[in-house]
C-alpha positions, 0 to 999 in steps of 0.5 A: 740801807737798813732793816726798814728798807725792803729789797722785792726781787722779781724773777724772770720768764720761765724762772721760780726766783731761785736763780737770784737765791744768791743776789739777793743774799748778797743785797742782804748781806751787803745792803742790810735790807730785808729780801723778799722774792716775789713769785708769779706764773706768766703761763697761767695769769695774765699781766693785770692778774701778776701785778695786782699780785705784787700789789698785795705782797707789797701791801702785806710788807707796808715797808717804809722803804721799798726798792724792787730788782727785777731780771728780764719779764720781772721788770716789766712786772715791775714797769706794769706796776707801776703803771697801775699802782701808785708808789707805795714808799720811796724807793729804786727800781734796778732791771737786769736784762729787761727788754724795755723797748723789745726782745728778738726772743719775744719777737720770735716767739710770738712767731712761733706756731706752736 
């Protein structure tokens, strides 16, 4: 990778980005990319509100190159994404411990009264 290449990481569930304060300075240190951390609050915004969210960061980058790593909810922000947007730029896509087909925790949850 080069510094034309792009590294978006997508943070999970109740997270602020800063548990992958060092992922991604070791991408950037290994990878040579430029790192960049999307952040977002799945509290206070509905999915379609995160991801045209993402769509304009991305857009505000324009990078040559895009590839996104995202840990637990952030790869379905990811997943949404592109379910809405067409790709940008070539890339790769790496989910870290998202639940793609279910979560007990998410099940559980939404269980949950409170």
């Amino acid at each position: 990778m080069s510094a034309e290449e792009h590294v978006i990481y997508v943070h999970g569930l109740w997270m602020s980005g800063g548990e992958g304060l060092l992922l991604r300075h070791r991408l950037a240190r290994e990878l040579g990319a430029q790192l960049h951390a999307f952040s977002y609050s799945a509290v206070t915004h509905g999915m379609q509100q995160i991801t045209d969210a993402l769509h304009a960061f991305v857009d505000t980058l324009a990078p040559p190159r895009v590839h996104f790593v995202g840990h637990s909810l952030g790869g379905l922000v990811i997943y949404r994404y592109f379910e809405r947007f067409a790709c940008p730029a070539p890339g790769r896509v790496v989910f870290l411990g998202t639940p793609c087909v279910t979560s007990r925790a998410a099940v559980q949850a939404s269980q949950s009264r409170f």
